[in-house]
ROMAR-375015 format. One record per residue: residue in three letters; x, y, z of N, C-alpha, C in turn. Coordinates in steps of 0.1 Angstrom, whole numbers. Example, Ala and Ser with C-alpha at 12.3 -4.5 7.8 and 13.67 -1.06 7.14 Angstrom:
<nodes>
  residu    npx    npy    npz   capx   capy   capz    cpx    cpy    cpz
     ala    132    -57     78    123    -45     78    132    -33     78
     ser    128    -22     71    137    -11     71    129      0     79
</nodes>
This chain:
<nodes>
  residu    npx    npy    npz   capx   capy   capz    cpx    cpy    cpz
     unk     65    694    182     63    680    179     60    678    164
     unk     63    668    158     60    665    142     52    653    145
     unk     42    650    131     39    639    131     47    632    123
     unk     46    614    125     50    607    114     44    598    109
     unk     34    596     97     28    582     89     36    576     85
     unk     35    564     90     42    549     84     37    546     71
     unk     40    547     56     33    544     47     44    536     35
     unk     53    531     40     61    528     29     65    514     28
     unk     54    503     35     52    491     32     43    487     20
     unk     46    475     13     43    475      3     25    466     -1
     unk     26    462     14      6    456     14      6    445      6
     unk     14    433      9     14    425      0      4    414      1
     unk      0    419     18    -14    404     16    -23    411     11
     unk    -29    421      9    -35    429      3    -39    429    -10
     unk    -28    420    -16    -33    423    -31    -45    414    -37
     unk    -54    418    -45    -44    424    -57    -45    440    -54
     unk    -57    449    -43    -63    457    -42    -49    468    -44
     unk    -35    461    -37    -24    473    -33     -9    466    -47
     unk    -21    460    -52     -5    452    -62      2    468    -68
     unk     -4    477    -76      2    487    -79     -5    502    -67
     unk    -12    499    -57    -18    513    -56    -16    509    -37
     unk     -9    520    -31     -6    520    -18    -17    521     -9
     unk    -14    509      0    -22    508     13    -34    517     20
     unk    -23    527     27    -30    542     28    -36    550     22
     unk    -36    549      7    -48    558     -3    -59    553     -5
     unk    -63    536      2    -76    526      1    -84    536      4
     unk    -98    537      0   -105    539      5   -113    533     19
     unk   -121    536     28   -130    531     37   -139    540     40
     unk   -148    543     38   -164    552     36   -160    559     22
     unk   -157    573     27   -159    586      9   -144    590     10
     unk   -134    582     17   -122    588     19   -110    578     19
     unk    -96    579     13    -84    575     17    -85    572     34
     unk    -78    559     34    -76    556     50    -69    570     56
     unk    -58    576     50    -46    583     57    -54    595     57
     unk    -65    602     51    -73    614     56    -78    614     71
     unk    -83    601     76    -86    602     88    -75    609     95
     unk    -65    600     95    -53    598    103    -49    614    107
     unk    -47    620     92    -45    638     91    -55    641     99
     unk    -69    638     99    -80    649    106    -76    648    122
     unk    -70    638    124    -66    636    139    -57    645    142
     unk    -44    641    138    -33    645    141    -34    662    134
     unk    -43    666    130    -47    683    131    -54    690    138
     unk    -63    677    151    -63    682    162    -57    687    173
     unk    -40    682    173    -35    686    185    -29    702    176
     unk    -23    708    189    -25    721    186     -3    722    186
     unk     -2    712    190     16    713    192     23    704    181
     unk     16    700    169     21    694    161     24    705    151
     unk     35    706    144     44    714    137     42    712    120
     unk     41    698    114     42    695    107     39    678    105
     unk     33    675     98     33    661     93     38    652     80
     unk     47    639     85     57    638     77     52    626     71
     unk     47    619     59     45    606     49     58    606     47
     unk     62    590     47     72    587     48     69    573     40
     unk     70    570     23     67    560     15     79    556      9
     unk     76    547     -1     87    542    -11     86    552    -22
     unk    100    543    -31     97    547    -42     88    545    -53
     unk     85    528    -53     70    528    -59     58    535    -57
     unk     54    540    -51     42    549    -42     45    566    -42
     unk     59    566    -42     61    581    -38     49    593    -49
     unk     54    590    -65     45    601    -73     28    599    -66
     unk     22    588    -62     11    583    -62      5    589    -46
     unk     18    595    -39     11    599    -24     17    618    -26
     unk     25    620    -36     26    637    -40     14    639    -47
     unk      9    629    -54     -4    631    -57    -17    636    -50
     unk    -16    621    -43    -26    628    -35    -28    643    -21
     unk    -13    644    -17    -10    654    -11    -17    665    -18
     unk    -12    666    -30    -20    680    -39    -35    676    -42
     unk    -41    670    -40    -57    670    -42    -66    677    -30
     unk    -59    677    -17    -59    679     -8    -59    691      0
     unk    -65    701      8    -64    709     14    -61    707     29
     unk    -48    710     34    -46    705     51    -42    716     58
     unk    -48    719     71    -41    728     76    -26    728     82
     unk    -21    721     80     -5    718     85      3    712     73
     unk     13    716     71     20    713     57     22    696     60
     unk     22    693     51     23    675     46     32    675     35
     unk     47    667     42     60    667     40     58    648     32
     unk     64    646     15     61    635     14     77    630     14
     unk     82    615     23     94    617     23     94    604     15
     unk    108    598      3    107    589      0    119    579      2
     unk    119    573     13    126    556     19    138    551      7
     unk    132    558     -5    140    553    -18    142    533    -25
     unk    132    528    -13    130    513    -15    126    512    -26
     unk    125    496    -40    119    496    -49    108    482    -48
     unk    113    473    -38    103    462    -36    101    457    -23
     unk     91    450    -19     96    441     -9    106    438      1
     unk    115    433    -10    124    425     -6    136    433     -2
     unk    137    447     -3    141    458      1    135    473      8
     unk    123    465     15    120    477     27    129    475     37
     unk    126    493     43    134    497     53    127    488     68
     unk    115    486     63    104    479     72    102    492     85
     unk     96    492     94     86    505     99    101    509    108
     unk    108    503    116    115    506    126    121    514    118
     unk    133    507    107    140    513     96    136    527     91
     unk    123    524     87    117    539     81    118    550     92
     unk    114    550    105    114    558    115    127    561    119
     unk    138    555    114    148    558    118    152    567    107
     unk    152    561     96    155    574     85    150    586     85
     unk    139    587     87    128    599     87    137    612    103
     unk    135    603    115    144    611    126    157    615    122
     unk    165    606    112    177    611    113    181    625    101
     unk    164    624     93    166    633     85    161    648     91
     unk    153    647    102    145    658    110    150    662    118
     unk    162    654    125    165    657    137    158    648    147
     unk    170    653    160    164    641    174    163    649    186
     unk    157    664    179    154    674    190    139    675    193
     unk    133    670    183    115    669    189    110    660    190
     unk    100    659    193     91    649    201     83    645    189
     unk     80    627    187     76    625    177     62    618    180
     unk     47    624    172     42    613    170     37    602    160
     unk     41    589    161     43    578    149     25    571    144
     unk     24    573    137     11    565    134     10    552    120
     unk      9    542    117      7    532    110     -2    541    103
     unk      1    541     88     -7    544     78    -21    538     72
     unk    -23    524     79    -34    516     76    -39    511     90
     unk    -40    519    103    -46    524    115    -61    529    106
     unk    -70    528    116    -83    532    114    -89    531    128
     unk    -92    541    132    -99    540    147   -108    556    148
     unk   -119    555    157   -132    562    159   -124    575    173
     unk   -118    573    180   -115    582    193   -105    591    186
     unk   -106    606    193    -94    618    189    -84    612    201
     unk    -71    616    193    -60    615    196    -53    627    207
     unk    -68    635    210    -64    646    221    -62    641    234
     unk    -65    631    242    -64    626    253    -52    618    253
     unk    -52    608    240    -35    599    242    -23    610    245
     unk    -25    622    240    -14    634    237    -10    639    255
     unk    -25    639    258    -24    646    277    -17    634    282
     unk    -21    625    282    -17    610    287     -3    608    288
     unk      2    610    273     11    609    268     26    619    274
     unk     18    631    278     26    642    281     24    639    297
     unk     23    634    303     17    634    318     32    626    320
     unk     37    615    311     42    604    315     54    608    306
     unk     58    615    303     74    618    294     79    623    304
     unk     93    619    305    102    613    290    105    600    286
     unk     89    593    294     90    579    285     81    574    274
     unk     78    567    268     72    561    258     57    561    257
     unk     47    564    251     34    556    249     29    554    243
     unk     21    537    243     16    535    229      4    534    231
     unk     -6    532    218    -18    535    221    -25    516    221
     unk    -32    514    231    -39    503    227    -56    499    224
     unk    -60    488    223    -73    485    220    -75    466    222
     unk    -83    471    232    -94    456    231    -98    450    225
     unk    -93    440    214   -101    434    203   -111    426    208
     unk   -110    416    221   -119    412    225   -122    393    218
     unk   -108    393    212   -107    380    207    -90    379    210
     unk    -87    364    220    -74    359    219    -69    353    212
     unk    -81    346    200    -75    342    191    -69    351    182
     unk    -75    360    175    -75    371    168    -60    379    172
     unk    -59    375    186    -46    386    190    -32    381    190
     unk    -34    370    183    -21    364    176    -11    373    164
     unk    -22    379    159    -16    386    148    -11    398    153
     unk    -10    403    168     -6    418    169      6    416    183
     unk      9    422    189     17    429    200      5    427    210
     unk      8    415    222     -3    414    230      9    421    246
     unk     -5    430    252      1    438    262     -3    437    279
     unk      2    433    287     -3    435    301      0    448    307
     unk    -13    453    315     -8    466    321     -6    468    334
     unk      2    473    344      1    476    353    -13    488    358
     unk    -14    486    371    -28    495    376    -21    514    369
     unk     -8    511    371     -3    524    366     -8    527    351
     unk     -9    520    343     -7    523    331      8    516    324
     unk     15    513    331     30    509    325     29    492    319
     unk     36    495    310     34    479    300     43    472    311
     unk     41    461    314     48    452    325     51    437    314
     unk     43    436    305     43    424    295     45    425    278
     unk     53    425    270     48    429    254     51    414    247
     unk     42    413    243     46    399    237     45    398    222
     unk     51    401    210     48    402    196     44    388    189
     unk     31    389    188     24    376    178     24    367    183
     unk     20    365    199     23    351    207     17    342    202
     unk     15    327    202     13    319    198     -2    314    203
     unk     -4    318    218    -10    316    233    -11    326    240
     unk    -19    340    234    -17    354    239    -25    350    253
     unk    -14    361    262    -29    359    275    -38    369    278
     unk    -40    378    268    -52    384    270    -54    388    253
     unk    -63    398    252    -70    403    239    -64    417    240
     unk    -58    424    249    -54    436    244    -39    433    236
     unk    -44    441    227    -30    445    217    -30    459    212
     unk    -10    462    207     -7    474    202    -14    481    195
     unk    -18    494    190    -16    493    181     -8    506    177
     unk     -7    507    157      5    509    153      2    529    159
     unk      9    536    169      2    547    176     13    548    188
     unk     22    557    184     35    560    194     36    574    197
     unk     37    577    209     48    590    214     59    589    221
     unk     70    591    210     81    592    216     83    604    215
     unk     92    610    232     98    620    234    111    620    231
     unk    119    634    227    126    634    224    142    626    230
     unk    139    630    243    145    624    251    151    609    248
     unk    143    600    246    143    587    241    144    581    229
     unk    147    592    217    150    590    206    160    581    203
     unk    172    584    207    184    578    205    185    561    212
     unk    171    554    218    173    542    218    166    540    207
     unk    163    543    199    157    539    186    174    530    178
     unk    182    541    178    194    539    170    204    526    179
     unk    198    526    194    211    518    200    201    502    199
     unk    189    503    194    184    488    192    188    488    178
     unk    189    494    168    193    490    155    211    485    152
     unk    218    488    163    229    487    164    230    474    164
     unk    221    465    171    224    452    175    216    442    159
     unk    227    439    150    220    432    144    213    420    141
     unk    207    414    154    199    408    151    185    411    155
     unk    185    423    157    175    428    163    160    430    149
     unk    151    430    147    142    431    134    142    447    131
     unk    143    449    122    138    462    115    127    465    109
     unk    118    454    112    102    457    100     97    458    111
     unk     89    450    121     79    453    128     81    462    141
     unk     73    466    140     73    482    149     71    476    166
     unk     64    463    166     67    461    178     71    451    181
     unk     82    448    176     94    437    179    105    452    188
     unk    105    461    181    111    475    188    103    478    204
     unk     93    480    206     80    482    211     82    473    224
     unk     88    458    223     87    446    230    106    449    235
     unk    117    453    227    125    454    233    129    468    238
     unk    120    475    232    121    488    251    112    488    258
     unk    101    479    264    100    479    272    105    464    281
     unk    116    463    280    126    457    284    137    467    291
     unk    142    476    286    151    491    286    146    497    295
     unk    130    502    295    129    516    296    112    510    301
     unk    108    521    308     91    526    314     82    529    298
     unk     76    521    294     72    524    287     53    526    289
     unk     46    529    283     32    532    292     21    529    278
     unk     12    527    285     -3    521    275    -16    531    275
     unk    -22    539    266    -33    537    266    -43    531    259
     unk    -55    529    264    -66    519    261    -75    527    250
     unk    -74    526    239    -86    533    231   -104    528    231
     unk   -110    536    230   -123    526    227   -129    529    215
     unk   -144    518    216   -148    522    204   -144    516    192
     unk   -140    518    179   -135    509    171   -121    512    167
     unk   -108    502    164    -98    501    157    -98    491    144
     unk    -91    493    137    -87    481    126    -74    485    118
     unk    -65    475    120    -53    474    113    -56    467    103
     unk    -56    478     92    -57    471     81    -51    466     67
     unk    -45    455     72    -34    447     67    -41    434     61
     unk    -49    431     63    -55    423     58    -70    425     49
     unk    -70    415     44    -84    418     34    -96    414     45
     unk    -98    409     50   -111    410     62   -111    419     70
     unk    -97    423     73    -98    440     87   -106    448     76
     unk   -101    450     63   -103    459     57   -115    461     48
     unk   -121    449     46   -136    447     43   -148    447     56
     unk   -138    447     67   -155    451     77   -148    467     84
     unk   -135    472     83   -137    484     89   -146    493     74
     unk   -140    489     60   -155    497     56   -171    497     53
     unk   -171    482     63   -185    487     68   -188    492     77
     unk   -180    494     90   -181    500     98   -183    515     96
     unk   -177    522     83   -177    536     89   -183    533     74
     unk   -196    528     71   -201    530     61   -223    531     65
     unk   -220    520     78   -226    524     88   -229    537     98
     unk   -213    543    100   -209    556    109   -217    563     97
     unk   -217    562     90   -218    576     77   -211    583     76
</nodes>
């Protein structure tokens, strides 16, 4: 299995903090967001390699920080070759590039580069493997339906299986939402390629994808606890670092 960080959006509500300097290398306590992300995904013991996958604005700026860095698993930086905005591959795009450069023989796990959450990734993985060769994404309780306008809102069956995905409802009917935290098996790789076929289908957000397989396919939920923050915004991103400023 490989990992994959989503890192090659450009954080535009962000600015001015990301006008020149990438999302993922923000700080939140004494560290870059995406160090967490690594200390996780070098808990499981069947991950092979982990793959940063940025633009080309960002690329020298995340080889950078690669080499400052001591990891136990090599950290592969891949660059999308985008130069603005107005020409990202947007996350689905990216993920397809990345697989089609790796191969669509292993099992992948995907993580949003500006993810921030307290629980190890070792139980989503059991979870995750209990239930292949279908999908699973990882979720969290925000605990506000207002608030859950901005994400992928999810109903679950008693099983665990997503029965509802609704991307950015207007009128979410609950508080759980996605977040950006995938295992896809190998198996199911190749509907990645037969939703991009259809061009009207979106290529930026990860769960506009997310919302039409599980339409397709069994796709399954786990519940994280504890804290998450997508940090896409300048308020997720000013109280997740107080949060783990508090954590110490």
């Amino acid at each position: 299995m490989k990992a994959l960080i989503l890192a090659a959006g450009y954080g535009t509500r962000l600015y001015p903090y990301t006008k020149n300097f990438p999302k993922p290398l923000l700080k939140a306590g004494d560290r870059p967001i995406i160090n967490y992300l690594v200390d996780k995904i070098e808990e499981i013991d069947e991950i092979s390699q982990i793959i940063v996958v940025t633009n080309n604005r960002f690329y020298k700026q995340f080889k950078s920080w690669r080499n400052s860095f001591e990891f136990r698993l090599p950290v592969h930086i891949v660059n999308d070759l985008t130069k603005s905005p107005e020409h990202r591959l947007g996350a689905i795009g990216d993920m397809y590039f990345v697989f089609k450069r790796h191969g669509f023989s292993q099992d992948f796990l995907v993580l949003g580069g500006d993810n921030l959450f307290k629980n190890s990734i070792i139980d989503f993985i059991r979870f995750a493997r209990k239930k292949s060769p279908y999908t699973t994404i990882g979720l969290f309780d925000i605990g506000n339906k207002s608030a859950a306008r901005h994400y992928g809102v999810v109903s679950l069956s008693q099983k665990k299986r997503i029965i509802d995905f609704y991307e950015k409802p207007s009128k979410p009917k609950s508080s759980l939402v996605a977040m950006c935290l995938y295992y896809f098996p190998k198996e199911k790789l190749y509907l990645l390629n037969k939703y991009l076929d259809d061009p009207l289908n979106c290529s930026d957000a990860s769960g506009s994808y997310i919302s039409w397989l599980c339409s397709k396919d069994q796709v399954y939920g786990y519940i994280f606890k504890d804290f998450w923050f997508d940090v896409g915004r300048l308020d997720t991103y000013q109280k997740a670092k107080q949060v783990l400023r508090k954590a110490g």
